[in-house]
C-alpha beads as a LAMMPS data file, in Angstrom:
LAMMPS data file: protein, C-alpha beads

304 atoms
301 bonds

1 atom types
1 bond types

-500.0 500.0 xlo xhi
-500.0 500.0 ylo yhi
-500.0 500.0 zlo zhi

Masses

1 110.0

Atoms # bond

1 1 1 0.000 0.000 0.000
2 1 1 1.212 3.492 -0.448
3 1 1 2.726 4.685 2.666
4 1 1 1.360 7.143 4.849
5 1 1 2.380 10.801 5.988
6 1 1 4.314 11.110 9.198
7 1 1 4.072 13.664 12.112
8 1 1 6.277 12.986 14.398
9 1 1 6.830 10.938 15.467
10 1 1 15.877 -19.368 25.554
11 1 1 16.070 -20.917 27.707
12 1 1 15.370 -19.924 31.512
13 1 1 17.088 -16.982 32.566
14 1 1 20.323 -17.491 30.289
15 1 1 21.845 -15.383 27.758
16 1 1 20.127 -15.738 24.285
17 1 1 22.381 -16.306 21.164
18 1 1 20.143 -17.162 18.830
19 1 1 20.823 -15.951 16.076
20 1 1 7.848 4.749 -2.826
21 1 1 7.448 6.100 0.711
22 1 1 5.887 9.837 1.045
23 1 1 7.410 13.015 2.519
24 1 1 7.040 13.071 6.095
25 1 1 7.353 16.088 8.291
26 1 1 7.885 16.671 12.288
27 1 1 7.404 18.836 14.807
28 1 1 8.752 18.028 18.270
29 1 1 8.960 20.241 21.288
30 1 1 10.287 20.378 24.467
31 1 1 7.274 20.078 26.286
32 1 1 6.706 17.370 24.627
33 1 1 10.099 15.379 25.289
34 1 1 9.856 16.619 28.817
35 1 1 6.199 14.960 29.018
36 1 1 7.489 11.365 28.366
37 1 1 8.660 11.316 31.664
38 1 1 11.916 9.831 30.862
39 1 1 15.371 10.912 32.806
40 1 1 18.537 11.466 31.182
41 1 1 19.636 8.684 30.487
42 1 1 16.972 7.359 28.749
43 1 1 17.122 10.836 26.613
44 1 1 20.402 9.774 25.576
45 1 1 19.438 6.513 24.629
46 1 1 16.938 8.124 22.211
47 1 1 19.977 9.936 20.552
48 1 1 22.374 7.331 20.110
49 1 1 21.407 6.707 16.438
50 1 1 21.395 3.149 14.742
51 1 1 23.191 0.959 16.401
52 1 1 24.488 2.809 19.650
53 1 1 24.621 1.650 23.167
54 1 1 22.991 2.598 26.579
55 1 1 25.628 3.445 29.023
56 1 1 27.149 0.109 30.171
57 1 1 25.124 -1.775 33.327
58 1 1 26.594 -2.081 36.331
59 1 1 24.844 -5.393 36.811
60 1 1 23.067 -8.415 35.353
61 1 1 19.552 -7.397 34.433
62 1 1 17.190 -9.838 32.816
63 1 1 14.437 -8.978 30.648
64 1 1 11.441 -11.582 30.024
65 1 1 10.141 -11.984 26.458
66 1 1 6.476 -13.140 25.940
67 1 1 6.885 -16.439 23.830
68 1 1 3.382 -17.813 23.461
69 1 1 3.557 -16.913 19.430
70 1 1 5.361 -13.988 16.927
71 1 1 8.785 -13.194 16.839
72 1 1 9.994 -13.332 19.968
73 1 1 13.364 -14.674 19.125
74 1 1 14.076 -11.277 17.256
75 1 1 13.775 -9.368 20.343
76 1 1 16.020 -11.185 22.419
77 1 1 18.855 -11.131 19.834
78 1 1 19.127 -7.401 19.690
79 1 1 18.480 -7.073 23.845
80 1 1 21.695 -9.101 23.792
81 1 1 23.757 -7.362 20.888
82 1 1 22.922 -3.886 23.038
83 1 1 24.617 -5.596 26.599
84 1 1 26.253 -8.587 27.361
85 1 1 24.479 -8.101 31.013
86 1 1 21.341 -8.377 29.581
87 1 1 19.918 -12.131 30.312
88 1 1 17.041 -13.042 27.963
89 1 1 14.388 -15.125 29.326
90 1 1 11.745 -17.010 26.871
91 1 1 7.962 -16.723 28.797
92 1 1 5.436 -19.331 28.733
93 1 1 4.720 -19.782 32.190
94 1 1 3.624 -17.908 34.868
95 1 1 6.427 -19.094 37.218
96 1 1 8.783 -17.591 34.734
97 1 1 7.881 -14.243 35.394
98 1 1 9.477 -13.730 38.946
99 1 1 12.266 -11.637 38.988
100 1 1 12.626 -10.228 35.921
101 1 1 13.060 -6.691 35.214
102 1 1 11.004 -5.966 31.863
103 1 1 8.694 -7.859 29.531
104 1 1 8.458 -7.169 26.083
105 1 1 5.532 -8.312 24.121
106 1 1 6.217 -9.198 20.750
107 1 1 4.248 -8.893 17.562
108 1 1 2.492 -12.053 16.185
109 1 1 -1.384 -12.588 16.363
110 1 1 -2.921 -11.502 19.178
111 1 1 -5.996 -13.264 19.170
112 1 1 -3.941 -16.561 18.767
113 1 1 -2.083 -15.377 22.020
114 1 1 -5.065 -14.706 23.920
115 1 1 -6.144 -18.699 22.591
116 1 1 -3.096 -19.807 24.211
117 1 1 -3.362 -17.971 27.546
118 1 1 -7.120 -19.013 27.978
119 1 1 -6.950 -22.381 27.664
120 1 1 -6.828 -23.948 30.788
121 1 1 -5.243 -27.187 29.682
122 1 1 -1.897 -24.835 29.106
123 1 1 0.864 -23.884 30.801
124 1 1 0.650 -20.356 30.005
125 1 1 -3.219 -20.561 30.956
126 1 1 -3.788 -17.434 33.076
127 1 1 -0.587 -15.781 32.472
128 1 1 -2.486 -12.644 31.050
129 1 1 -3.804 -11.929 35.122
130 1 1 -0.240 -11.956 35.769
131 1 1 1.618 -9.858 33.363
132 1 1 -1.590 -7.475 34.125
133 1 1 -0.722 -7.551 37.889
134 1 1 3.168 -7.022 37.221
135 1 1 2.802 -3.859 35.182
136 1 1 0.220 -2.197 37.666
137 1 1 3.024 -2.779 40.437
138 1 1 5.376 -0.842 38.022
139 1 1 7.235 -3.938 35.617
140 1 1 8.204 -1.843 32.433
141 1 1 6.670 -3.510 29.496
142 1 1 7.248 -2.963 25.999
143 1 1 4.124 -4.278 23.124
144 1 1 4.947 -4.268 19.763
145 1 1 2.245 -4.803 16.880
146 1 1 0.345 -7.491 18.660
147 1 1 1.271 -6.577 21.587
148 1 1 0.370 -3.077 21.695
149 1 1 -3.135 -4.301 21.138
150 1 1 -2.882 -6.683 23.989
151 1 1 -1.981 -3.764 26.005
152 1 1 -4.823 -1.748 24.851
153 1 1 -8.180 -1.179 27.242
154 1 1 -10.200 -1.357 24.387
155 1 1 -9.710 -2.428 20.964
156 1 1 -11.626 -2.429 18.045
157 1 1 -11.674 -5.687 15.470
158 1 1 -12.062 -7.997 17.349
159 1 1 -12.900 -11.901 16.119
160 1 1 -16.128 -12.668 17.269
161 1 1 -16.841 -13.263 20.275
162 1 1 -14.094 -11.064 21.245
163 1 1 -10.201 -11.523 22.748
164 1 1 -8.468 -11.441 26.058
165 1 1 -6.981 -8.488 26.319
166 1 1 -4.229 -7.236 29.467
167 1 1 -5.020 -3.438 29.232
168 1 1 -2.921 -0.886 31.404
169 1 1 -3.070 1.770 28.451
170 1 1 -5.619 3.851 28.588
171 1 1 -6.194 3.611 24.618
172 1 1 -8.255 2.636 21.431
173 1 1 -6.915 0.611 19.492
174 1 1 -8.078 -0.441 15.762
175 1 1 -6.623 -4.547 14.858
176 1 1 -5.030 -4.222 11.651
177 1 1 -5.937 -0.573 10.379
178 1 1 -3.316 -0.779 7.481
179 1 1 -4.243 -4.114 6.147
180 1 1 -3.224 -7.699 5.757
181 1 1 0.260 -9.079 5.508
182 1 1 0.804 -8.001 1.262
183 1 1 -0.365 -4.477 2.239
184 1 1 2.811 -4.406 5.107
185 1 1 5.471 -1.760 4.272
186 1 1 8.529 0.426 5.740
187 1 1 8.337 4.243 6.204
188 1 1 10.916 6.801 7.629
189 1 1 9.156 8.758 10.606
190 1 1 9.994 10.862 12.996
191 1 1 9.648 10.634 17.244
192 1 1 9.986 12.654 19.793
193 1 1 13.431 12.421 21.505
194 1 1 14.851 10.988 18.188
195 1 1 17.453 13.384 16.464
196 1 1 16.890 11.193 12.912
197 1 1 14.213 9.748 11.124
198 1 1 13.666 5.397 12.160
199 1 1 12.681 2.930 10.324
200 1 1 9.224 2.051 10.805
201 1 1 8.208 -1.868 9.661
202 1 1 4.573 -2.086 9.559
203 1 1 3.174 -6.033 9.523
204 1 1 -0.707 -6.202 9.601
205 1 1 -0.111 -3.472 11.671
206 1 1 -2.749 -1.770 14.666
207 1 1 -2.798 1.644 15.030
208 1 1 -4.186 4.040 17.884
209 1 1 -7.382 5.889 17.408
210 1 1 -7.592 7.381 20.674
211 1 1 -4.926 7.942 23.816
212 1 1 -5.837 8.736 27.139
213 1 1 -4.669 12.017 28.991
214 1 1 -1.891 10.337 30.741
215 1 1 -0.194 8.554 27.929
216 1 1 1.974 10.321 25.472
217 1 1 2.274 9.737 21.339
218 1 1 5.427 9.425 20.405
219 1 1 4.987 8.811 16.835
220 1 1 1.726 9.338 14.921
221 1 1 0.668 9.425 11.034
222 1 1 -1.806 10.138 8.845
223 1 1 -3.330 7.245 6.990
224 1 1 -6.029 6.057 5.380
225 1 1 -7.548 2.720 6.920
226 1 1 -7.447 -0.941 5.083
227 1 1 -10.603 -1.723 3.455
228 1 1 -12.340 -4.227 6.312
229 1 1 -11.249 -1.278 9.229
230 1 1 -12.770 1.619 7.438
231 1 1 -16.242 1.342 8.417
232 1 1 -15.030 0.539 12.137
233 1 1 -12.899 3.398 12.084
234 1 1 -14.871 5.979 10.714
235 1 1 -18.411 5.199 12.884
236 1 1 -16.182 5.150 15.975
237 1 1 -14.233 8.360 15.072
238 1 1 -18.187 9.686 14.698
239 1 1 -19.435 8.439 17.742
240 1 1 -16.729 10.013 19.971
241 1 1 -16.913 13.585 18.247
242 1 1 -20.435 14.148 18.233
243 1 1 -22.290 15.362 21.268
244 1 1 -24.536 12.899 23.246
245 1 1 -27.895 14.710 22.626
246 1 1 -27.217 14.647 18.839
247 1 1 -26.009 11.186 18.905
248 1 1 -28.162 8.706 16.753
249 1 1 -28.539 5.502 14.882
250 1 1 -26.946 5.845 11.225
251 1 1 -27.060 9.590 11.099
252 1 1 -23.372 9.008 10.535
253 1 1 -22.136 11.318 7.438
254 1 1 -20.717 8.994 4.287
255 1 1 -17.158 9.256 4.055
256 1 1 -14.794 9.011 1.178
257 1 1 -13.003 5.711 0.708
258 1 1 -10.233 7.944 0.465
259 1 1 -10.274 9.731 3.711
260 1 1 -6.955 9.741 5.884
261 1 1 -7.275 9.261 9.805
262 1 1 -4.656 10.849 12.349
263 1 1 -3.077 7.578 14.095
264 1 1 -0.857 6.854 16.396
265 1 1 2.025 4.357 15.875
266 1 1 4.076 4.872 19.531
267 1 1 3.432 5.877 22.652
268 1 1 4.339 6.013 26.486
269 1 1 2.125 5.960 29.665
270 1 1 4.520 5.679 32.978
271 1 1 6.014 2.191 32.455
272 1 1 3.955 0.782 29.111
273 1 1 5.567 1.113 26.079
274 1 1 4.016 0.291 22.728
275 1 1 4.903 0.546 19.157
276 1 1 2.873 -0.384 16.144
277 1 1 5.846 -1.289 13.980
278 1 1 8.873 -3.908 14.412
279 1 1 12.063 -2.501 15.433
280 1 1 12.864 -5.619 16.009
281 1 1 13.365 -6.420 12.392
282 1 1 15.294 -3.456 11.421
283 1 1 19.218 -2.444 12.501
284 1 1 17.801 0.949 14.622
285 1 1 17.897 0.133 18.260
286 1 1 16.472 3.172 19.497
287 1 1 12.989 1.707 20.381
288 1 1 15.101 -1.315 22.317
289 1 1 17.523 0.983 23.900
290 1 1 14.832 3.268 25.235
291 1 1 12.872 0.146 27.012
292 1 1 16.325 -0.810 28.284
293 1 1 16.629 2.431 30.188
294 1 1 12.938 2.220 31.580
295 1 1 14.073 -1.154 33.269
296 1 1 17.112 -0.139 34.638
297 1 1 15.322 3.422 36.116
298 1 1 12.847 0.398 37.754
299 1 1 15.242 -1.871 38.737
300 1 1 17.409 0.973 40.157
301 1 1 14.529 2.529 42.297
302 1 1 12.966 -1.185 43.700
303 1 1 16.867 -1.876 44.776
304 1 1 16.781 1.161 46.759

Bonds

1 1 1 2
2 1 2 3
3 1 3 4
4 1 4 5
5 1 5 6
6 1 6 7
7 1 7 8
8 1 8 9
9 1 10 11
10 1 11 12
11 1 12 13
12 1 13 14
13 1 14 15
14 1 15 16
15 1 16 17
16 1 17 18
17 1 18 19
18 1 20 21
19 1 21 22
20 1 22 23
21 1 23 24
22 1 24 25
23 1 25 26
24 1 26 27
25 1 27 28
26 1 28 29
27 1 29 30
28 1 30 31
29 1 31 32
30 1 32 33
31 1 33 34
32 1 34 35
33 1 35 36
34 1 36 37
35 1 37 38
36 1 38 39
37 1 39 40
38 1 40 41
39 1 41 42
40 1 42 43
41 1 43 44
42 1 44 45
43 1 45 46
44 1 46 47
45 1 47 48
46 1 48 49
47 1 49 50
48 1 50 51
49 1 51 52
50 1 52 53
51 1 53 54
52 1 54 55
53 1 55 56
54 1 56 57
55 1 57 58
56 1 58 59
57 1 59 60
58 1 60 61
59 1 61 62
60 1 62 63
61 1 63 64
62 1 64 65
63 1 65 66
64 1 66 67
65 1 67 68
66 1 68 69
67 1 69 70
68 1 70 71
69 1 71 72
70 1 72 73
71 1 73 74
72 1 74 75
73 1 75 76
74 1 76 77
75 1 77 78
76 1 78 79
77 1 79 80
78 1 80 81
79 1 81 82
80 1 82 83
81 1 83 84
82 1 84 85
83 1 85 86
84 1 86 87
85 1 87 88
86 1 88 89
87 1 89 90
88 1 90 91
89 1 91 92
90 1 92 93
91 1 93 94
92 1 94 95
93 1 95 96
94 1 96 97
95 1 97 98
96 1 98 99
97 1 99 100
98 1 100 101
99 1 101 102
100 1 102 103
101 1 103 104
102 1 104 105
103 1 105 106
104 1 106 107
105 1 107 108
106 1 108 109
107 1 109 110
108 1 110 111
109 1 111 112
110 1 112 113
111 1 113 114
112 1 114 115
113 1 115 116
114 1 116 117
115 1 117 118
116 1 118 119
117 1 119 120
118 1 120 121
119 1 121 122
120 1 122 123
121 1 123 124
122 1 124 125
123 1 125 126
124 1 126 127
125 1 127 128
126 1 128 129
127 1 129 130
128 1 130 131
129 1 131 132
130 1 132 133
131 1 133 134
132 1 134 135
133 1 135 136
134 1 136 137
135 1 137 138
136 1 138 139
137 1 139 140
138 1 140 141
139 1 141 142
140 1 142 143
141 1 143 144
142 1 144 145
143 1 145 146
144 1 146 147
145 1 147 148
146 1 148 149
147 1 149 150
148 1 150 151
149 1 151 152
150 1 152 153
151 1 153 154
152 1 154 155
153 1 155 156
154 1 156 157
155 1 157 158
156 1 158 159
157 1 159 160
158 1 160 161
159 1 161 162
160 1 162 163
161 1 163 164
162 1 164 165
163 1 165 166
164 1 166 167
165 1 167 168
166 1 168 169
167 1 169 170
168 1 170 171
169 1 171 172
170 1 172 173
171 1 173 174
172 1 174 175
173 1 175 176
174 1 176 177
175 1 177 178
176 1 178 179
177 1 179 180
178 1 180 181
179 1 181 182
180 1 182 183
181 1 183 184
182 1 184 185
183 1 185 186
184 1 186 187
185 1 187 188
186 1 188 189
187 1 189 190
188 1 190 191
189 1 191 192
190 1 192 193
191 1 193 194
192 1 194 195
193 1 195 196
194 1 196 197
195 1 197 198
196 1 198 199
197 1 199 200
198 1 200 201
199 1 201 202
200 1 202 203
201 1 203 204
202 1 204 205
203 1 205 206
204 1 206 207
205 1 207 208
206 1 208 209
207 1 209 210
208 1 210 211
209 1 211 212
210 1 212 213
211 1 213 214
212 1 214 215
213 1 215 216
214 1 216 217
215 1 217 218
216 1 218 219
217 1 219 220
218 1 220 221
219 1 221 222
220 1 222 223
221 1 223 224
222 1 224 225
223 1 225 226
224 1 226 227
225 1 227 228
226 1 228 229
227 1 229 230
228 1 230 231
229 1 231 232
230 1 232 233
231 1 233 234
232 1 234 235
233 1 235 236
234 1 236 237
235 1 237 238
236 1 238 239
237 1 239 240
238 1 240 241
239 1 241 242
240 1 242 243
241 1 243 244
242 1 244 245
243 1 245 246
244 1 246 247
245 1 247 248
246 1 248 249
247 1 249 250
248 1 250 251
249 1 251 252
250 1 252 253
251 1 253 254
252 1 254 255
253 1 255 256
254 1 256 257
255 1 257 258
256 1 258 259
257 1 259 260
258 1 260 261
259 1 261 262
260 1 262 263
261 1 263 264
262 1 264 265
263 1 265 266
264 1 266 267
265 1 267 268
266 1 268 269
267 1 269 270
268 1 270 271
269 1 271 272
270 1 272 273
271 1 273 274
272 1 274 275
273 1 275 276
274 1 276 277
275 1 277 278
276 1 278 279
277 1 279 280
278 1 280 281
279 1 281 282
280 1 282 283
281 1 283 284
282 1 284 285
283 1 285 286
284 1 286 287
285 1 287 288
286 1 288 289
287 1 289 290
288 1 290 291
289 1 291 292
290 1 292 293
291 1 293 294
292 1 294 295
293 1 295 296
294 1 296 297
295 1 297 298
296 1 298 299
297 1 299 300
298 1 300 301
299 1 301 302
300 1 302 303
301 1 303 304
């Protein structure tokens, strides 16, 4: 599909070792770096460029990856290239969640995730409760693609019937606004605390519709929506901007097939992370680097 404009924007606690685009324009401001909530170090981070390091760790830190389904393998690789005191560990159980320091969420298919955790005859039955527990006592998390949605409160798309979902950001989210996997392609965009453009790889990609006064967007574009999320895009854009007394059944306006929606592709709240893309598959570390830095802030200040 024709990209869109820009804004802005393995084993158990061992080291891993597996091994036509638009214009798009920015504007970032202070207020708006200083609103992440991030300290220096993770500013830093932000600016390293492609392929730059944190500041070395002082100790071992090990960061969980979600490994029900998607491409979880991907983000443990680069979590190691960044820091050889980073331990990997793969997570499919709930018992493999104590002590780690961060949990990233990998992209994949959500629904099939939310199969997997739900089933009771599993090992990773439940697991959702858990991760949902961990982040409201502060666990840094990072969701990419899939997992952004599962860290959605609400999300739009569902299969029928519906999905589990762990929530914690207070956000909309739209399943696969920019199409199926032969509509996926790479743009350039800007974010805020990034001094150069990253490369953005969008797979049956989700995108934010609506983010909640606490949370910050840290990338956004303008786009128009796949055929099948059109409709569901459009009535729910409707439904939140008109007023309740004037609200009623089908007196939505028609829209153009051709009409562009203001997404967002990243954003922050406190210790949630999520990204619509895969940094993962590209050679920019930014994204990783930045999640990195939220861990060690939380490790730092539950050491204390």
């Amino acid at each position: 599909i024709y990209p869109p404009h820009s804004h802005t924007t393995h084993t158990h606690n061992t080291r891993h070792t597996t091994t036509g685009s638009r214009e798009t324009s920015t504007r970032t401001t202070k207020r708006e770096e200083e609103k992440v909530g991030v300290t220096v170090t993770t500013q830093q981070a932000l600016k390293m460029g492609h392929g730059g390091r944190n500041e070395a760790l002082d100790e071992e830190m090990t960061i969980g990856v979600m490994a029900l389904q998607g491409s979880y393998q991907c983000h443990a690789k680069v979590l190691i290239g960044l820091d050889n005191k980073i331990l990997t560990r793969e997570i499919r159980e709930i018992a493999e969640l104590d002590g780690i320091d961060g949990l990233i969420l990998p992209g994949g298919e959500s629904s099939a995730m939310g199969v997997l955790e739900s089933e009771l005859d599993t090992p990773s039955a439940g697991i959702f409760t858990h991760v949902k527990r961990l982040i409201e006592q502060g666990l840094p998390v990072y969701g990419t693609c899939a997992g952004l949605i599962l860290l959605c409160n609400q999300a739009l798309g569902q299969k029928s019937g519906g999905q589990p979902l762990i929530g914690g950001l207070d956000a909309t989210v739209c399943r696969n606004f920019f199409g199926s996997q032969v509509q996926s392609f790479e743009l350039p965009l800007k974010a805020v605390g990034f001094d150069t453009d990253f490369p953005a790889v969008f797979i049956r990609a989700p995108a934010i519709l609506r983010l909640g006064k606490e949370a910050t967007s840290l990338a956004s574009v303008s786009a128009k929506p796949c055929k099948q999320a059109h409709r569901l895009v459009h009535e729910y854009i409707a439904e939140a901007q008109q007023p309740p007394s004037k609200k009623q059944k089908n007196s939505t306006e028609k829209k153009e097939q051709n009409d562009s929606v203001d997404v967002i592709v990243a954003a922050k709240q406190n210790n949630i992370l999520v990204t619509s893309f895969h940094p993962e598959l590209t050679n920019d570390t930014r994204w990783h680097q930045l999640f990195i830095s939220m861990c060690k802030e939380h490790k730092t200040c539950r050491d204390i």
